[in-house]
N, C-alpha and C positions, 0 to 999 in steps of 0.2 A: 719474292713479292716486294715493290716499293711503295709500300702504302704512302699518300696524303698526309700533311697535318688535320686536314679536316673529316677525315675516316678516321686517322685513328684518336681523335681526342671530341671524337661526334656526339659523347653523351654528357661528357663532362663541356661543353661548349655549348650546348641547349641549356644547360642551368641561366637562367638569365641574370644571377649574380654573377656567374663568370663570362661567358659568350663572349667574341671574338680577341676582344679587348682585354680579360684576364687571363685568355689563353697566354696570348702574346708578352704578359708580364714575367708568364714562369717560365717561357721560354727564353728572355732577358736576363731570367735570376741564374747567379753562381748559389753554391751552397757545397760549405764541407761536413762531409758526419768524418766524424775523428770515432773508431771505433766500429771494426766488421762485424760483430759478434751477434749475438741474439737480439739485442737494439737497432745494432747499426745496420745490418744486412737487410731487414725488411724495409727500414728506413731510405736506402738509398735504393732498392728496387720500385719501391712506391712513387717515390719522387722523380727518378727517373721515369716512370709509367705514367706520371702525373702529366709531364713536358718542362720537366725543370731543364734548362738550358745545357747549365755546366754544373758536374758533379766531381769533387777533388774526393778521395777516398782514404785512409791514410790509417793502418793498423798493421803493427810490427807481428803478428802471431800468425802461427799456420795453423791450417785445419786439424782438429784431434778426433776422433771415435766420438769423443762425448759429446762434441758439440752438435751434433747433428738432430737431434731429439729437437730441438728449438734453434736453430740456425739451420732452416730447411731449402735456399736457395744454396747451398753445398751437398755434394754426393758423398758416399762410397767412394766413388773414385777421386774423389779431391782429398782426402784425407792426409797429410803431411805437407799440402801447398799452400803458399801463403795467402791467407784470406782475401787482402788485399786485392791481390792479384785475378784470382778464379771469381772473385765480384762484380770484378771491372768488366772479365772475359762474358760475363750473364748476363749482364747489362746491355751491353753492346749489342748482342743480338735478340733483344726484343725491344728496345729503344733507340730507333736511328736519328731521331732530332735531339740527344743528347751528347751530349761531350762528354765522356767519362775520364778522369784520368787517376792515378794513383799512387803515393807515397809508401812503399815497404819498410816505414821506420818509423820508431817511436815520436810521437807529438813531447816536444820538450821545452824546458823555458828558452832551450838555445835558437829553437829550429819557430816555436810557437809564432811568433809575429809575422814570421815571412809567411807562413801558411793561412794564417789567418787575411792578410793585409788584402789579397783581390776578390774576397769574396764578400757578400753581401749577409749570410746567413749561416752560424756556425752551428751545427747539431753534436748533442753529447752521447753518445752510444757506446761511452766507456764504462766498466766496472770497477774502475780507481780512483777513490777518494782523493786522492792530491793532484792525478791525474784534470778531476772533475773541477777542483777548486783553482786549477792553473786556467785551464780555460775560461772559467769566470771572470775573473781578474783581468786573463789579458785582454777578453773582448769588454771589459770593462772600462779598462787604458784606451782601447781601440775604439770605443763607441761600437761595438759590435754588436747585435740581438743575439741569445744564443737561447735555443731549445732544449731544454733539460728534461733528463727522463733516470730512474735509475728504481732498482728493483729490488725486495727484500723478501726472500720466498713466495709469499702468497698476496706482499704487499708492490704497486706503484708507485710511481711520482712523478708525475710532469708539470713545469713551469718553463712558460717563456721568459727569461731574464735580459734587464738591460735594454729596453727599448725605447727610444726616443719617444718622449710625450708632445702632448698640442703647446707647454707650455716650453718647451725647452730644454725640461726636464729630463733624467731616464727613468725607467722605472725598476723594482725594486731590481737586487743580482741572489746569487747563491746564500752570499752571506748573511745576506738579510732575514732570510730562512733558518740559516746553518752558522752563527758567526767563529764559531771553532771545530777543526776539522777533527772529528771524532776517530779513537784508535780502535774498537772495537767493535768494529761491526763488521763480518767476514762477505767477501764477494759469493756469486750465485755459488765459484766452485766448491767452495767450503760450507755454503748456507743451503745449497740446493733450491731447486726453484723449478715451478710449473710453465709448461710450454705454455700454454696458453695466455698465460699473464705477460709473458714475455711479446707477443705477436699486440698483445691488444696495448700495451703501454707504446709500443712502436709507431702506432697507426694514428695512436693519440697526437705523437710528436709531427709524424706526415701532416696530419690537420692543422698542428699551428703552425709551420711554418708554410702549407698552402696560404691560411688564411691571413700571416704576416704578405706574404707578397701579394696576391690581391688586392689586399687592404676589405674584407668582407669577413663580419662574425665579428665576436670578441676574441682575442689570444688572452690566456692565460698570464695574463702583466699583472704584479702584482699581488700574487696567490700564487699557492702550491696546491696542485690537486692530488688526493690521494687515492688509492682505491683499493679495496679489498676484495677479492676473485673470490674467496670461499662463499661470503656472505652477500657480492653483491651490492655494497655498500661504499658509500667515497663522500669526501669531506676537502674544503676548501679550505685552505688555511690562510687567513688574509696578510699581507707583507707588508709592510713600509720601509720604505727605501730613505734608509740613516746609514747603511756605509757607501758612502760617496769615493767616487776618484780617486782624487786625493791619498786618502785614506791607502786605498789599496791598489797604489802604485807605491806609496813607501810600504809597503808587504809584503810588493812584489818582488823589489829589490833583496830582500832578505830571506825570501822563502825559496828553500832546494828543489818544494814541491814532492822528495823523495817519498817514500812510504813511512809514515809517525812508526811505524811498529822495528820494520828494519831499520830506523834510525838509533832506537834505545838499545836495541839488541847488541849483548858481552860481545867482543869478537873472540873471545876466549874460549867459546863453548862454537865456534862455528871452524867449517872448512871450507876453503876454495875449489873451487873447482879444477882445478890444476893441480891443487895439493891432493884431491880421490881419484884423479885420473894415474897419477904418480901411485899412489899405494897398490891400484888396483892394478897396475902393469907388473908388479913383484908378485911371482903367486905365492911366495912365505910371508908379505906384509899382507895379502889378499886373507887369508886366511887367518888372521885375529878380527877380521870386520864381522860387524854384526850389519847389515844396512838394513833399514828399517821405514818401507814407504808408508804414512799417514793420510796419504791420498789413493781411492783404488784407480786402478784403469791411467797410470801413469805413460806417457808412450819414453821407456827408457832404454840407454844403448846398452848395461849390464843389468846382471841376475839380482834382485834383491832376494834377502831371507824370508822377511817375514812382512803382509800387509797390512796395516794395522790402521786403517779409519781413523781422524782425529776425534771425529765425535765417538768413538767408540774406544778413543785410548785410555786404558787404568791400566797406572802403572801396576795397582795390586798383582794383577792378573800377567804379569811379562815377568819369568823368568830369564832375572840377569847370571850373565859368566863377569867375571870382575878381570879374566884376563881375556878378554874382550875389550875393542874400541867400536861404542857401536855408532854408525850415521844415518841422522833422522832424513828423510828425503822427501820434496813435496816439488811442487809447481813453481812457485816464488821463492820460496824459502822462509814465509809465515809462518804457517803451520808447522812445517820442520821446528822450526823455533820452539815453538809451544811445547813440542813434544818433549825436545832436551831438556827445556826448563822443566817439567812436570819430574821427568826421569832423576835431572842434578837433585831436586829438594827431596824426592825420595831416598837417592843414590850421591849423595855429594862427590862418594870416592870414585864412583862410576865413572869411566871417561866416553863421554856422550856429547855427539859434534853434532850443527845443524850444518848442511850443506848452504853453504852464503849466496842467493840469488835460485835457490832452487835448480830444478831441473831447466829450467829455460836458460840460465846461463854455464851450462856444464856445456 
């Protein structure tokens, strides 16, 4: 079937705030979502559904088991492919006046500008604190709008940042919210978190950046909206816009952007990845390991011992061998962290490794 643009965007084109005229603007608009996951994935099917023109897509992670609870435009059968890629492949076939195209690599301060520079509208659909604050920034440098959304168990957040005012002006950014990038506060996979909050904070993000191209409604400039699933309740938190430019482009310049947590982290208490690949290829070095996954439902290429949930890890309760070397094992290699450190101050004598960059870079 080769449907019409007038068939298939026939209800959304009766709206007489949109009709014929604001069809035609979202099919003009570019727009990146940096980030396939439970944010991004509805975010760019929506949009694409909407008649956004050109979609760049751009997330370094492949499908796991767990993501699929609340990342429901991915199968069973997509499970180890990279998000990126099987999003673009979904799109495609039920959006033919869109352009999809897509990046299989991490958004970075190196790669950030060129990614950013031909689009009109940046979407955040990432779960990375530094991640979240590099994109700020740069579409800050860049005069770019950026749609912001981010998730904390049962809590929301969406703000349009950065938007050209009638006066000249922009309006407020991240920082102005957020001025320092906080170390504790763990992503969904460590915080866990409701499908449904997930899908509804998304759909939030689809509506301001519909309503940014149109130019119809208020967006969210200048406030943070919050929202609470359990209770049903949400609160606006008003902004003013005091870190200017300026400001943070000399930030920019100095900022790694890496993870605050992996950056403090001893390297003394960590292993490479190359250095467990090594041990574990000796089956008499294999056998003084203890490995020790802190995260369940890991997708790993070796046997661990023991699974031990970080929210559920007491050291009380872990019977150590002291001629043992045990390695903490997670996703990122956060929580691994957490774990060693907990085990060192129980166990100083203990020799207790976190695996450095977690299981994603083994």
């Amino acid at each position: 079937m080769e449907p019409t643009k007038n068939q298939l965007f026939k209800r959304q084109i009766t709206l007489s705030e949109i009709g014929e005229l604001g069809q035609q603007k979202l099919q003009n608009a570019t727009v990146l979502v940096v980030g396939c996951g439970g944010l991004g994935s509805p975010i760019a099917v929506y949009l694409a559904a909407s008649g956004i023109g050109k979609i760049h897509l751009v997330d370094f992670d492949t499908i796991d088991i767990t993501n699929l609870h609340r990342q429901i435009f991915f199968s069973l059968e997509d499970v180890g492919k990279p998000k990126a890629e099987v999003l673009s492949a979904f799109i495609k076939k039920r959006a033919p006046f869109t352009e999809v195209t897509f990046t299989n690599k991490p958004i970075t301060k190196e790669n950030v500008f060129e990614l950013i520079s031909e689009i009109d509208i940046v979407v955040d659909g990432t779960d990375s604190l530094p991640t979240k604050y590099m994109l700020n920034d740069a579409c800050v440098i860049n005069n770019k709008p950026l749609v912001y959304g981010s998730l904390y168990k049962f809590d929301g957040y969406v703000a349009t940042f950065n938007v050209l005012q009638k006066d000249g002006s922009f309006s407020a950014n991240l920082r102005d919210a957020f001025p320092k990038m906080a170390t504790d506060i763990p992503n969904c996979e460590e915080a866990g978190t409701l499908n449904a909050i997930v899908g509804m904070m998304a759909t939030q993000q689809v509506n301001e950046v519909l309503k940014l191209i149109t130019g119809i409604g208020k967006p969210l400039t200048n406030e943070l909206l919050i929202y609470n699933s359990l209770q049903n309740t949400q609160l606006k938190m008003k902004l003013k816009p005091t870190f200017l430019k300026d400001k943070i482009a000399n930030l920019f310049k100095i900022q790694t952007y890496f993870d605050v947590v992996c950056a403090t982290q001893n390297t003394d208490w960590q292993i490479s990845a190359s250095a467990l690949k090594e041990q574990l290829s000796f089956s008499e070095h294999s056998k003084t390991l203890e490995i020790i996954a802190v995260l369940p439902n890991l997708k790993l290429p070796f046997k661990v011992h023991q699974t031990i949930p970080i929210n559920e890890f007491n050291v009380d309760k872990i019977e150590v061998d002291f001629n043992k070397t045990y390695i903490m094992i997670c996703q990122r290699g956060v929580n691994s962290y957490r774990a060693t450190k907990m085990l060192k101050n129980k166990y100083p004598e203990l020799t207790v490794l976190s695996l450095s960059g977690g299981i994603s870079s083994y």
